[in-house]
C-alpha positions in Angstrom: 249.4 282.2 133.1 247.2 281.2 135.9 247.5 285.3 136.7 246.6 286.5 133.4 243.9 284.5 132.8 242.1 286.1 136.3 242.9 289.3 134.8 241.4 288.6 131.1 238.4 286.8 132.6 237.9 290.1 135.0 238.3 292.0 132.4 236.0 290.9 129.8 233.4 291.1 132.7 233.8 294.4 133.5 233.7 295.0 130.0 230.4 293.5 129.5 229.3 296.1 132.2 228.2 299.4 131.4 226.6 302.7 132.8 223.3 302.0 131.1 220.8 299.8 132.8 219.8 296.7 131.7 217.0 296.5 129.7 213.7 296.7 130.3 210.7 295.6 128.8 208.3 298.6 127.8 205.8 299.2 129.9 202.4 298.4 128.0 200.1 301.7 127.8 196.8 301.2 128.3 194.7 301.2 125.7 190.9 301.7 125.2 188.6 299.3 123.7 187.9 299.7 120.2 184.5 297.6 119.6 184.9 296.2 116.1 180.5 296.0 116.5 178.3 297.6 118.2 175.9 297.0 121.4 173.4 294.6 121.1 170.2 296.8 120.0 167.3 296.1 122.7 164.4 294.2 120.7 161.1 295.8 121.3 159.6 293.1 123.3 162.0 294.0 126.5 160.6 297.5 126.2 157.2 295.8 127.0 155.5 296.2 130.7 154.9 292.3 130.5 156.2 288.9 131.6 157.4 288.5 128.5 159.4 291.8 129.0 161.0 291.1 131.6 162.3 287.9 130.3 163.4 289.7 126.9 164.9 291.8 128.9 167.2 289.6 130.8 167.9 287.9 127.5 169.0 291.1 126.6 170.8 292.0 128.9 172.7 288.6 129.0 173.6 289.7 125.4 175.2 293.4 126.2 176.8 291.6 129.1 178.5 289.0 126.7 179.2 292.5 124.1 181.2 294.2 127.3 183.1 291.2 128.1 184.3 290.8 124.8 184.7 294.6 124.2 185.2 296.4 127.3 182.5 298.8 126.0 180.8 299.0 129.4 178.3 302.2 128.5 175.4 299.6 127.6 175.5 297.6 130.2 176.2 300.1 132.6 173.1 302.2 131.3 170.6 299.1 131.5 172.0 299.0 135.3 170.5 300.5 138.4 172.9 302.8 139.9 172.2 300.5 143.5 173.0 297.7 141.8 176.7 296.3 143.1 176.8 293.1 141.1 176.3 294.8 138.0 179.2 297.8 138.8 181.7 294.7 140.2 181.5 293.4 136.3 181.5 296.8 134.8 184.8 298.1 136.6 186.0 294.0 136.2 185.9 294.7 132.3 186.9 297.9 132.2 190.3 297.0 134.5 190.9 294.3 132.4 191.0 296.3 128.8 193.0 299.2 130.3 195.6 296.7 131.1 195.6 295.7 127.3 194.3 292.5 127.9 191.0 290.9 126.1 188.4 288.4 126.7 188.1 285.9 124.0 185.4 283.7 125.2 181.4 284.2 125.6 181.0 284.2 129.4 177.3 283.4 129.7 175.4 281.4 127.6 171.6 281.4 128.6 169.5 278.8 128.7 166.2 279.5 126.6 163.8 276.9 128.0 165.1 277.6 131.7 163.9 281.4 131.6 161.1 282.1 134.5 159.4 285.0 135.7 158.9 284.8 139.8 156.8 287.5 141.3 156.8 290.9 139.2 159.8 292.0 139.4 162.9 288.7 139.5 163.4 286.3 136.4 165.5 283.3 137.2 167.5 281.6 134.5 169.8 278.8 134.4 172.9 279.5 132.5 176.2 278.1 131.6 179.1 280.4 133.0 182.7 280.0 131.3 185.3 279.6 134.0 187.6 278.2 132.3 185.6 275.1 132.2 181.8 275.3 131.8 179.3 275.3 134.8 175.8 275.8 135.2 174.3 278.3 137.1 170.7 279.2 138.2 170.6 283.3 138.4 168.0 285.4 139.3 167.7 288.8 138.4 165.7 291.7 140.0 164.3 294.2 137.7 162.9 297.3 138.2 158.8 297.2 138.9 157.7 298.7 135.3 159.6 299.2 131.9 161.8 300.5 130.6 163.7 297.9 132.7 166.9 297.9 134.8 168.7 295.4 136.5 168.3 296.2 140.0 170.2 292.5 141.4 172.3 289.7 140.3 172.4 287.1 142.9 173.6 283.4 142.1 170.6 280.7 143.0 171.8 277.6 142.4 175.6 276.7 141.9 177.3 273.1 140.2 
């Protein structure tokens, strides 16, 4: 019996083998973002050749930054970017790999701080923001615009970390 049983175990394994592979998961296809709104519409006052401008701007921009994260809809914030600027094509490409993979980001990534919102020279505004990383930290940012409106981000560079 001791004999048989080697023989029924072996084949019942065999059995359980085929010619067909195993299978596989499907491979996820990528998929382009479908914005379910659209870009943030640029208020007046960051069309403005002012101080003020310049900080509406940035506010602005903070705001299509947050729409592509959450989107992958990079076309706005790509257009309010300076070609030069390598900061601001690092997050572009960073969204846009992340939605052709199928995945999303679900959480608001910057959140600016109104009251900390200063314009330094003519051309940088520095702002202290909170930056989702999983856990919250505050940042100090400043950002170099181009010398006269209609604006561009020119710079990101991080001031001031936690």
């Amino acid at each position: 019996m001791r004999f048989g049983g080697i023989v029924l175990v072996a084949l019942l394994t065999l059995g359980a083998c085929s010619s067909d592979p195993e299978p596989k998961e499907p491979k996820r296809t990528a998929t382009s973002a479908t914005p379910t709104a659209t870009p943030p519409t640029m208020p007046a006052q960051a069309k403005e050749d002012t101080p003020e401008g310049a900080a509406a701007f940035v506010k602005h921009y903070i705001d299509v930054f947050n729409y592509a994260a959450s989107t992958g809809d990079v076309e706005e914030l790509s257009r309010l970017s300076a070609p030069g600027c390598k900061p601001c094509k690092r997050y572009a490409d960073k969204f846009r790999a992340i939605y052709a993979k199928g995945d999303r980001i679900s959480v608001r990534l910057w959140d600016l701080h109104d009251d900390e919102i200063e314009l330094v020279g003519d051309t940088r505004v520095n702002a202290d923001m909170d930056v989702n990383e999983g856990t919250i930290k505050r940042y100090r940012f400043g950002f170099d615009l181009s010398p006269k409106a209609p604006f561009v981000l020119r710079n990101i560079t991080i001031l001031e970390k936690p």
